[in-house]
Structure formats: C-alpha cells, structure tokens
C-alpha positions in Angstrom: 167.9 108.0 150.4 169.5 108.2 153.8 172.7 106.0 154.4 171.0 104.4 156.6 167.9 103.3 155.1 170.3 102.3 151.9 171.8 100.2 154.5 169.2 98.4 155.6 168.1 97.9 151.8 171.1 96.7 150.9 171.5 94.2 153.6 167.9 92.4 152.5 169.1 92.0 149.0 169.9 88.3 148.4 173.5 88.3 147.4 172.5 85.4 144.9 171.3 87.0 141.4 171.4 85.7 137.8 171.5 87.4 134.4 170.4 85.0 131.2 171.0 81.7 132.0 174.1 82.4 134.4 174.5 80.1 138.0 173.9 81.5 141.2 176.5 83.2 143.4 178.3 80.6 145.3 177.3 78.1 142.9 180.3 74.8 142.8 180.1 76.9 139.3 182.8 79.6 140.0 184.3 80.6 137.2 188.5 80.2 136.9 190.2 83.6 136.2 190.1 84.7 132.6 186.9 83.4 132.2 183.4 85.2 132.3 182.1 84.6 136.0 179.4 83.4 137.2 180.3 84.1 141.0 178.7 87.7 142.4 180.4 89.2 144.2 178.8 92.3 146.5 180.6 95.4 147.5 180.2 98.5 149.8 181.7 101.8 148.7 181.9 105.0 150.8 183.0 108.2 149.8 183.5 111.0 152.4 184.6 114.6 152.2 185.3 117.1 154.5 185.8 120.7 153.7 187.5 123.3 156.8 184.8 126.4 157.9 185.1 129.3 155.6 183.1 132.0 154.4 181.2 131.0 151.1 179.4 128.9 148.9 180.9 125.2 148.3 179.8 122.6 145.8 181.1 118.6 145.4 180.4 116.7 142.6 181.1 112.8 143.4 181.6 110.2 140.7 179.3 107.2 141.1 178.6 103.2 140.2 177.1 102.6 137.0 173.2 103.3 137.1 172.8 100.7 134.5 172.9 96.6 135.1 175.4 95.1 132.7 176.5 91.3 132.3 179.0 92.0 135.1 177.5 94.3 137.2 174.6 95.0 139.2 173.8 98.3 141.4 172.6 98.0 144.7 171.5 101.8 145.2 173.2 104.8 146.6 172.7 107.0 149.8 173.7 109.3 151.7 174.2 111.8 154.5 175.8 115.3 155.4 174.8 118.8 156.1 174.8 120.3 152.7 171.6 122.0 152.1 171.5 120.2 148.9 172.2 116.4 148.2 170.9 114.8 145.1 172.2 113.0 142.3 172.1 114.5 138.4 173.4 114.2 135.5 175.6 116.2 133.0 172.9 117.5 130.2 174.8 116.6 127.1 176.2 112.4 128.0 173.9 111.8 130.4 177.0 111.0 133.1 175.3 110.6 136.6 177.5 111.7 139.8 176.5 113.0 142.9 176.2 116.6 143.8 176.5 118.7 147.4 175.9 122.2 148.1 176.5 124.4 151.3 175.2 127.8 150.7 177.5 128.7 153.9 180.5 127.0 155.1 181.1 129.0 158.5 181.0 125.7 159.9 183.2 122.6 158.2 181.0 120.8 155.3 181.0 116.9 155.6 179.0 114.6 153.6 179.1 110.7 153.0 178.5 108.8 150.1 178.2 104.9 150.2 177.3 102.4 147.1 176.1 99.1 147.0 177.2 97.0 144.0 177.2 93.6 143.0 180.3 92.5 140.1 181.8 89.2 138.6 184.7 89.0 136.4 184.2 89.7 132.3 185.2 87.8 129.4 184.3 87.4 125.5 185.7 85.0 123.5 186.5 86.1 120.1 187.6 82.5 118.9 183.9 81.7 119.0 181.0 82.8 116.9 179.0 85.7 119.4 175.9 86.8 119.4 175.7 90.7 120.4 172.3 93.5 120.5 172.8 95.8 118.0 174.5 99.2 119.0 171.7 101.9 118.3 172.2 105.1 116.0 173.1 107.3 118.8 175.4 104.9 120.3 177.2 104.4 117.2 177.6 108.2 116.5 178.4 108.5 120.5 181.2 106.5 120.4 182.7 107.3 117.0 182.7 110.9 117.5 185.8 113.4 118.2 186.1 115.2 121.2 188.6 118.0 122.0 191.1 115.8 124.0 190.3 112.6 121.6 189.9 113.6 118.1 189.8 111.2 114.9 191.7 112.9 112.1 195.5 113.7 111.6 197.8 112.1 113.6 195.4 110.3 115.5 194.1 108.5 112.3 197.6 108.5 110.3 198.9 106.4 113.5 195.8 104.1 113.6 196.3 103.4 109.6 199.7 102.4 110.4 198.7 99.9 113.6 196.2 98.4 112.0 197.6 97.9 108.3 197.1 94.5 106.7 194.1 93.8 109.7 190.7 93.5 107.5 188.4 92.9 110.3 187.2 95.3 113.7 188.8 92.3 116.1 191.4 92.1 113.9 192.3 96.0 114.1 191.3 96.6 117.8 193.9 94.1 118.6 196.7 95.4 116.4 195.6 98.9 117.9 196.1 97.1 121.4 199.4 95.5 120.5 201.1 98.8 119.0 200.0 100.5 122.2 201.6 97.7 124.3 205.0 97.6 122.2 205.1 101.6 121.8 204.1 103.0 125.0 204.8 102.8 127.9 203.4 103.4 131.9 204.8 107.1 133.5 204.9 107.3 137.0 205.4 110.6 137.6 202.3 112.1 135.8 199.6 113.1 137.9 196.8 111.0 138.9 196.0 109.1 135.9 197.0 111.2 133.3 194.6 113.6 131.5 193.8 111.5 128.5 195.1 113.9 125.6 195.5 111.9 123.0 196.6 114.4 120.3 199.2 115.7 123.1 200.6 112.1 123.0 201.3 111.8 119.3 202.2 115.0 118.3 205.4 115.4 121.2 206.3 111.2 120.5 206.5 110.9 124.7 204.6 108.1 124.5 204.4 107.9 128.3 201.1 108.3 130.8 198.7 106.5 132.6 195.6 104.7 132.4 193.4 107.6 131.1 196.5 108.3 128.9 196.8 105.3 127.2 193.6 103.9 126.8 192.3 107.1 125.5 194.9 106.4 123.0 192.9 103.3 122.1 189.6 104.9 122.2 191.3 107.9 120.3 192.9 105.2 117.0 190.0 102.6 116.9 187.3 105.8 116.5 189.6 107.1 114.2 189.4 103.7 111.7 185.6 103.1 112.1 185.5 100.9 115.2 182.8 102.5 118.4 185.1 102.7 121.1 184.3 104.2 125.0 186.7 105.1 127.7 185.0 103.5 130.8 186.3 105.6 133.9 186.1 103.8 137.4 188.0 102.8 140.5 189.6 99.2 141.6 187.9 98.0 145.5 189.7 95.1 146.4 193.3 93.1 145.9 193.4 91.2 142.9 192.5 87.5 143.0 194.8 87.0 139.7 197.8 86.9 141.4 198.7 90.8 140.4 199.8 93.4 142.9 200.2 96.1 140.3 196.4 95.7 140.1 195.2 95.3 143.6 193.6 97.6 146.1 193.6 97.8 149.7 190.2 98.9 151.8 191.3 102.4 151.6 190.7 103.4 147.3 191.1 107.1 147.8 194.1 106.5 144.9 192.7 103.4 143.2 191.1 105.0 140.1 191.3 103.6 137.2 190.7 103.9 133.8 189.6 100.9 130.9 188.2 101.0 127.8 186.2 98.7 125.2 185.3 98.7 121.6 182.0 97.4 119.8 181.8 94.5 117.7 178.5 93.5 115.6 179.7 90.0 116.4 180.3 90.2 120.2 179.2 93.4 121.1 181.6 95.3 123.6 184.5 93.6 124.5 187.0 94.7 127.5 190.3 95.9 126.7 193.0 96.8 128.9 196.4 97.8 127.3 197.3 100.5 129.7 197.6 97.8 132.5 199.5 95.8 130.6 201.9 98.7 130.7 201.5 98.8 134.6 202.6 95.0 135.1 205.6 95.7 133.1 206.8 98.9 135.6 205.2 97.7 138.7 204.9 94.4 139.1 207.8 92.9 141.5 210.6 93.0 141.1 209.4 95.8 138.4 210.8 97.2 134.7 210.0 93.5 133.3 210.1 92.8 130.0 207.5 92.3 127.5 208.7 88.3 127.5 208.0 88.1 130.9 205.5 85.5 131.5 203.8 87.7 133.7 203.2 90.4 131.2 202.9 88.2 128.5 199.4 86.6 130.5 198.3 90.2 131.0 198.8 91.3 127.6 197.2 88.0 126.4 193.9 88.2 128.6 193.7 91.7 129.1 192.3 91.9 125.3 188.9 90.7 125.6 188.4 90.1 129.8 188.6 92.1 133.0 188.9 91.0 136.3 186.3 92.5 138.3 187.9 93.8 141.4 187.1 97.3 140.0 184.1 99.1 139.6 183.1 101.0 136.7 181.5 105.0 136.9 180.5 106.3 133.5 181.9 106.4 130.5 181.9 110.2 130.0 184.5 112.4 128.1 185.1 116.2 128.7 182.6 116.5 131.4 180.7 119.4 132.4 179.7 120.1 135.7 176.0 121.1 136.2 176.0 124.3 138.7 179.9 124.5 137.5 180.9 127.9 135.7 184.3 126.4 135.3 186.0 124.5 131.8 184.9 121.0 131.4 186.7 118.4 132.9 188.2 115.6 130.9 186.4 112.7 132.9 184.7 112.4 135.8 186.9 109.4 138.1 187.8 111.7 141.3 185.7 113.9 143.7 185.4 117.2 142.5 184.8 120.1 144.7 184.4 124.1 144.4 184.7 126.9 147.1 183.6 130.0 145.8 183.5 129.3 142.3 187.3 128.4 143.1 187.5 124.7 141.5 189.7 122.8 143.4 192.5 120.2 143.0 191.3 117.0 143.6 194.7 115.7 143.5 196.0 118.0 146.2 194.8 116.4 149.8 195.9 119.9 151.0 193.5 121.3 148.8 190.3 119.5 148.5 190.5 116.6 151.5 188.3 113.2 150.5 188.8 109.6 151.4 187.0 106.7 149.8 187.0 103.0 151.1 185.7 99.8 149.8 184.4 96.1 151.6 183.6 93.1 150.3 180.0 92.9 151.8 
C-alpha cells in the first residue's frame, strides 16, 4: 500500500471503536489512570531511513505495530513509499515476527524509504484481586513461551535464582509478583549500556552486575518466571507520546527515534496475560526528577504498585520475538527486533550508531 492511499484509509476510519462490551472513544466513560481504558486513542507513526550513494546491494528491515488486535490495541494498516526495488512486509520463518523489509539492488544513488503506521491504543489493566475469566493459552503457545532460548534460558542459574524469588509463593500471581519484586529490590537501571540492553539474562546472573535496561531486566523476568513453570513473553516496542501519568521518565516527544522500549507479561489461567513492567520501575527510581530516588519514594512506590498488572498506553507494542532472524540476512540472529536494521553489502550495520545507519522515526496523536 502507498503512503498515501494508507493515508487516505486511515483518515475514514471512525476513531470511535469497541471491543466486548467496552464504551466508545470519547465516551464521559474515560477511564482514570491505572485502570483498563475505555478511551481510544489513534496514532500515526513514521519511520524514515536514508542511506548515502554507494556501490552495492542494501537491505532494511523495519520493526512494525502489532498485526494482531488485542484488548488495547487496534491496527490501522501500514504503507509506504521509497525507491527500493523491493518493499513488502514478511515475516521471520520460525516466530512468525512481521517487520518490514527494503531492498536496493544498487545504491549509486542515496536509498530513502518511509514507513508510516496507523494504530489505535487505550491504557491496560487486570485486576488480580478479582476472579478473571481468560481464553485458554493453546499448546504451541504454552510451549512458545516456556521455552529456552540462547540469551534466555531456564535451567542453572536462571532457575536456582527464580526458586529463591519465589519461595514460600504457591500460586503463578503469587510467584510472578515475587519474581517482579526481587527484580525491583535487586536490580537496578544502567545508563550507560547501549540502547536498551541486549537482554542476556544468563550474562546478568552469572557476573552479579545486576545493572541494564529494559530488554535487560525484563528479559530477566521472562527468563525466572519460564524457568518456574509460568508462560512468560518479552513484548518489544516503542513509547509515542508524553505520559499522561504524571512521569517524565516515561514520556516521549514527537521525535521516538530513541523511545524503544521493552515490557513483558506472563500467562495466567485465571486472567490470562497480565502486563508487567519492573524495568521501569527501575527507570523512575534513576530518572525521574530530581533522580536516584529511593524505593520509599511515593513516586516509585505508585510505579512499582501499578506497574504489576497495568500499562499505560502511550507506547506501542511490535512483536514479541526473541533471537530474531532476518529473512534475506546471512548474518547471526539478532536478539529482538525493536530498532531499524539495515545491511550494505552483507555488512550489517549498527543501528545504534546514527553515523552508521541514519533513521528517524516520529509519532502524532491523530
């Protein structure tokens, strides 16, 4: 689909939607913070990359919005524009992640192409001191989001540290929280790793520097609830707008090129998946003014409170993919698809490095 025409789809779509018996948008329902919302809200992404002239082949891939509806999100579609000779969107063969691919078969003249999404979101809560009533996660699922991978695995440390966590908790709420909690009290946010982090779990344990970022630490509770029998999923994504809650650690301006973000949930028969968010936690306690707070700060002591069973929806989620790999890539796997990728001659480059590999990626609230 041209940008364009996406566009002009987009704009005809009633901002007003509902899922199960939920109000309207702009309902006198709006839902106060911390509680699941009934308000949508619509958003415009656009992602645009620009690579110099050079002889060779060049190849992008570009994360995008979930392609699935959930209870707090809808997509809108996707287009876009460029003069690659190839634009489409895939999917990796093995999870399934869907991301947007480019291909110049010569780039003697500079490569530019332009991704926007449309996406409507309202904020996410389950309450846990209620009785719920969840779909039952299928076989694969189950086995999908129990399983090891190489940067996540399940047994030795991993597991040995979850036993501890979670001892004297009988139930899978009752564990995901202590796992939450030990995360909170133990770890804490680093702000001079890279990006956000690489998510190595076992790396974590086994040197006791319990310091990273969002795809560090809540990798680290996907990592210890697998490990103890509770489905647990990374969900990699990007925040689009300030937040409403009154946090500036967790705001974004228009321009999101370095607003990625990592979350996480875990599966319960009796609520289905619920939203955690210890890493952020972590975040508020380094960054929110004046910054280093303590955990008996009534700011972080909200954030560690709510942010174990709600987001607030001023992000947008991707995928949920670990260890990715690239279809048209001979490279390694990456650990998780959140930032443009890009390669120039089978040269994959640093998506980190605006020198390197130069994108930009803005948001509005449509």
């Amino acid at each position: 689909m041209k940008r364009r025409d996406f566009l002009k789809v987009a704009a005809s779509l009633p901002v007003a939607g509902s899922v199960g018996t939920l109000g309207s948008v702009g309902s006198a329902q709006a839902a106060t913070p911390w509680e699941n919302g009934t308000e949508w809200k619509k958003f415009e992404t656009v992602t645009r990359v620009e690579i110099p002239a050079q002889k060779g082949v060049a190849k992008v891939w570009l994360p995008m919005p979930l392609s699935t509806d959930t209870d707090y999100f809808q997509t809108l579609g996707n287009g876009w524009t460029g003069n690659a000779s190839v634009m489409r969107v895939i999917q990796d063969p093995e999870q399934g992640t869907k991301m947007f691919y480019a291909e110049w078969a010569d780039t003697s003249a500079p490569a530019v192409v332009e991704l926007t999404s449309g996406f409507l979101m309202r904020d996410r809560a389950v309450d846990l001191s209620k009785p719920g009533k969840a779909q039952p996660l299928s076989a694969y699922d189950r086995a999908e989001y129990l399983k090891a991978t190489p940067f996540v695995p399940t047994d030795g440390i991993v597991k040995k540290t979850a036993l501890e966590a979670t001892k004297g908790a009988t139930t899978d709420i009752e564990k995901a929280r202590a796992i939450h909690e030990w995360i909170v009290e133990n770890c804490r946010r680093e702000g001079s790793v890279r990006g956000c982090g690489l998510g190595d779990v076992k790396a974590l344990l086994e040197t006791g520097n319990l310091g990273g970022k969002c795809a560090d630490l809540n990798a680290l509770f996907v990592g210890l609830a697998r490990s103890v029998g509770i489905p647990a999923r990374d969900v990699y994504g990007q925040r689009v707008t300030p937040s409403q809650w009154g946090y500036r650690s967790m705001s974004a301006a228009d321009n999101i090129t370095r607003s990625q973000h990592c979350r996480a949930e875990f599966y319960t028969a009796s609520h289905g998946w619920v939203p955690v968010d210890p890493a952020d936690v972590r975040k508020v306690v380094l960054e929110e003014p004046p910054g280093n707070l303590s955990l008996s700060d009534p700011k972080v002591k909200l954030a560690r409170e709510k942010l174990f069973g709600a987001w607030e929806m001023n992000w947008v989620a991707f995928n949920y993919g670990h260890d990715v790999k690239l279809p048209g890539s001979a490279g390694a796997a990456i650990p998780f698809l959140m930032y443009p990728q890009a390669e120039i001659n089978g040269q994959r480059k640093d998506s980190l490095d605006p020198d390197s590999f130069k994108y930009t990626i803005t948001s509005r609230k449509a």
